[in-house]
N, C-alpha and C positions, 0 to 999 in steps of 0.2 A: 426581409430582415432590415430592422431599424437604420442607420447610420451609427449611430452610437454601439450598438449590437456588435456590427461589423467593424469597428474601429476597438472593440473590447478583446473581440476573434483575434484579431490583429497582434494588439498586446501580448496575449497569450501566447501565442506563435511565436513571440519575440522572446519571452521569457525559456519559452525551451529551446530553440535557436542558442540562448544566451548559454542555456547548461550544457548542451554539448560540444562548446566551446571552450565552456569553463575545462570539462573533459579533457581536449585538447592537450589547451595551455598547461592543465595540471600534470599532464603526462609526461609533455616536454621540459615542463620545470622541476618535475622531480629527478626526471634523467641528468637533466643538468648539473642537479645538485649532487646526486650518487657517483656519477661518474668525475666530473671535469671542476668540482667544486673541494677545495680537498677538504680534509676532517678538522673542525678546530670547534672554540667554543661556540664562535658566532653562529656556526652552520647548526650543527647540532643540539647546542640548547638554546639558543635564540629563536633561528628560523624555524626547524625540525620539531626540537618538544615545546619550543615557545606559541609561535606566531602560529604555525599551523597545524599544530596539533589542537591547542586551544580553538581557535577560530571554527575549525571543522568537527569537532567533537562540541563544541557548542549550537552548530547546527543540529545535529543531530539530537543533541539534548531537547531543543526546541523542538522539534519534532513530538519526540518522546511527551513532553510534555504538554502537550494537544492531544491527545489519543484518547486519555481515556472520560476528560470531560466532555470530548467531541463529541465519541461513540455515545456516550449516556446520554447528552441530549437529543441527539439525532434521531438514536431508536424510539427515547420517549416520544417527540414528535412523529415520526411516524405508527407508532402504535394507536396515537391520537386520529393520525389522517383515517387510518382504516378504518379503524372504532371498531367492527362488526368482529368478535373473537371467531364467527365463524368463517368468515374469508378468509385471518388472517390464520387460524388452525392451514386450510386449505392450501394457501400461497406457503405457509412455514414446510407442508409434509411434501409439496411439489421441490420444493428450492433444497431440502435435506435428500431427497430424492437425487434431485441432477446433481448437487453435491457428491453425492457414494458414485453416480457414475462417473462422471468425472473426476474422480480421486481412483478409481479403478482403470480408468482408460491412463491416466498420467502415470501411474505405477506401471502401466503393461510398458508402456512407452519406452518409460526409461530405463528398463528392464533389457528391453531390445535393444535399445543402442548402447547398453552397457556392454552386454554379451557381443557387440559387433566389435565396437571399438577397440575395446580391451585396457582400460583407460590405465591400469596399473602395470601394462605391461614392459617390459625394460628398463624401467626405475628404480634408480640404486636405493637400493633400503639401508644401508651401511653409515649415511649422512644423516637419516632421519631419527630423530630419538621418537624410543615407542614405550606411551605410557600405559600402563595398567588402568583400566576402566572397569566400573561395575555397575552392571546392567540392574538395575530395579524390577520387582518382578512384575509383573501385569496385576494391576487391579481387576477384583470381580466387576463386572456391568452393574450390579446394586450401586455398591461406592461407587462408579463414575458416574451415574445418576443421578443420585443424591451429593454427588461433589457439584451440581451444576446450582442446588438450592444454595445461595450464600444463606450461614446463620448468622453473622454480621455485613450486611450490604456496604456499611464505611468500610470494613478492614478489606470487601473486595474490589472497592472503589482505590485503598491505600496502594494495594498491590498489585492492581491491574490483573484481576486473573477477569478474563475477560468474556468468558461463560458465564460464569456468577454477574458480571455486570449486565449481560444480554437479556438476562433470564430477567433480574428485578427490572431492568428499564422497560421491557417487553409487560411486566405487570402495573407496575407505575400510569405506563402510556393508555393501556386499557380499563386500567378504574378510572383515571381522568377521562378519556372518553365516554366511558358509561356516565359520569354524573353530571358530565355534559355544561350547561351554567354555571351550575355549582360549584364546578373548578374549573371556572372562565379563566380566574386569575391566574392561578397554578401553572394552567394550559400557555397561558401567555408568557409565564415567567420562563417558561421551559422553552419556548419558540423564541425568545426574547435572546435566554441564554445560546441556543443553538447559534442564531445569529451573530452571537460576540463569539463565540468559539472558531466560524467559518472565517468572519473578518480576521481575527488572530493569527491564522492560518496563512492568510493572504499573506500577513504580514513577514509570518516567517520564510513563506517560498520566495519572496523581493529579493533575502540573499542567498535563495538554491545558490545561483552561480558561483557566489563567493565562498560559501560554506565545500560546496564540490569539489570548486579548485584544490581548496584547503586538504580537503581529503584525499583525493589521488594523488596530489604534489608529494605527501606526508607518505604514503605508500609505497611510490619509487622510489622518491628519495632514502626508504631505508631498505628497500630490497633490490631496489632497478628491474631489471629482466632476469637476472639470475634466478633470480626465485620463482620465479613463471615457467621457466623451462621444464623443470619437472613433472609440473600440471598443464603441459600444455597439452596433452592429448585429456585430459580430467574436464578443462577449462571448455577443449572445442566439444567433450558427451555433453557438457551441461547446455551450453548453448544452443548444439544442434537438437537435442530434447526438448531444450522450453523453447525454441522454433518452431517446432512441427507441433508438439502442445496448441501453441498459440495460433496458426497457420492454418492449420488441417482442422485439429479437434475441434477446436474455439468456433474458427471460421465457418464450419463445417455444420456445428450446433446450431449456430448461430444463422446460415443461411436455411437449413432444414425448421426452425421453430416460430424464425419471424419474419421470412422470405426478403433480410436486408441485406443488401449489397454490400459484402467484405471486404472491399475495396474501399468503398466511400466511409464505413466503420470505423476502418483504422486509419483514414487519413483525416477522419473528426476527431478519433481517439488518439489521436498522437503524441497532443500534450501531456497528456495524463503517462501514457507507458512510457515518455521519454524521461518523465520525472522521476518513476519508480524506478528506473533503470541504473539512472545516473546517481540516484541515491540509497539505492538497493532496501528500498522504503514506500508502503504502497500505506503506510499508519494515519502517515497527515497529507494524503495526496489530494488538494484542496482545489481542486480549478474548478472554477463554475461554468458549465454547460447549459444551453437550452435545451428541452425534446428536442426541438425539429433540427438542430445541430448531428446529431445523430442518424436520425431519421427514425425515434421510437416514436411514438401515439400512441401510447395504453393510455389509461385513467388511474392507475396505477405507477409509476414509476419508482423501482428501487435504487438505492444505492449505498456504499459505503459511507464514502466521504463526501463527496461530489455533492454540490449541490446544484438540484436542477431547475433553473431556474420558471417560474409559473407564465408561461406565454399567451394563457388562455385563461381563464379565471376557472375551467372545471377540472385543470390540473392538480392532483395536489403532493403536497411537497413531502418528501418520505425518505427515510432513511432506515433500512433494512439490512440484517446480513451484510 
């Protein structure tokens, strides 16, 4: 690995080093404010709905607003990389495959440590106000099928419904690939845009830390620990579930399909989960990896956001699922 390569590792590490920091401070700043800070204008509509509400919901906004140009080009480009509709038929019914199992194994999961736990047990219902909700009824399989076709690709592109955007970009990317020269240009403008999408990205993770702070600080400061106490057994099923999730299932998949070390996995993947974590956000999770960072080598390489960076010139650059 280059020097430069290694001094980029680096940064990265520093940036999420910086957000669980931000964590922190925002934790203790907000306490500070809840408790030992008393109530006036300053606090609460200045700091509270002003400074950090704004600042941290503007993060987020940022976020939000990377998503769905990202995902559009991303998938176009790799629908491009593959070309061949019948690898990628093949790779789509494998990956919908591990999908339902994995969406089976995390349902049994959480099931169990639900039924251990007991996460609603001993909690006064008396302080809780409980609203009336109305369940929707289940769409037939036809209509959720055919809800995947958009009949307006802009109006799915407006509203982020994000099936309908998979589907057209998943089509898009494989007519460009089919006509090959012919939409050199096209091909480029989409790879072109990809590239402005990721750098944007960059731009807005610069102030994870700051936008983080913002958020947590805003969160105690109007509830403190008071309001945690009632979900603290809710708080510790969820965590110990998407632990063992991650730990067991994940790790477990993951050594049995591609015989890589879970260990060295998650201690390359670490930027990435510390950022979904700390921003409860995996939409614009943008750090750029190598393969060999990892320790993957297909010829293939998927991913959401991530881009992976080309180390070898017969890599190619894909974003999938």
């Amino acid at each position: 690995m280059s020097n430069r390569a290694e001094a980029h590792r680096k940064k990265k590490m520093s940036v999420t080093a910086a957000i669980f920091i931000a964590l922190l401070l925002g934790t203790i700043t907000g306490l500070v404010l809840h408790y030992w800070v008393p109530s006036s204008a300053f606090r609460d509509a200045f700091l509270i709905d002003g400074i950090l509400n704004v600042v941290g919901n503007g993060f987020i906004r940022g976020m939000r607003m990377l998503v769905v140009p990202l995902v559009f080009c991303s998938l176009v480009c790799g629908a491009m990389s593959i070309g061949d509709t019948k690898t990628l038929g093949t790779i789509g019914v494998k990956v919908i495959g591990f999908y339902m199992l994995t969406t089976a194994l995390a349902i049994t999961l959480a099931l169990g440590v639900a039924n251990i736990i007991n996460p609603g047990m001993g909690v006064d219902m008396s302080a809780i106000t409980i609203q009336e909700t109305t369940i929707a009824e289940a769409k037939p399989v036809a209509d959720i099928l055919l809800d995947i076709i958009p009949v307006n690709p802009f109006d799915a592109l407006a509203t982020g419904n994000m099936l309908q955007i998979i589907f057209f970009a998943l089509l898009v990317g494989i007519i460009l690939a089919k006509r090959g020269e012919k939409a050199k240009e096209m091909g480029n403008l989409f790879s072109q845009g990809n590239d402005i999408m990721m750098d944007m990205t960059m731009i807005v993770m610069k102030v994870a830390p700051i936008g983080v702070f913002c958020l947590i600080a805003k969160t105690f400061a109007v509830i403190g620990f008071d309001g945690f106490k009632p979900m603290f057994k809710y708080i510790l099923g969820v965590y110990l579930a998407l632990g063992l999730q991650c730990l067991v299932v994940y790790m477990g998949l993951l050594k049995g399909f591609t015989g890589l070390n879970p260990v060295k996995f998650i201690k390359k993947f670490l930027p990435v989960m510390g950022f979904a974590f700390s921003t409860a956000s995996s939409n614009a999770n943008g750090f750029t990896f190598e393969v060999q960072t990892i320790g993957i080598t297909p010829q293939i390489t998927y991913k959401i956001t991530y881009k992976i960076a080309q180390k070898k010139s017969h890599f190619n650059e894909v974003a999938l699922f």
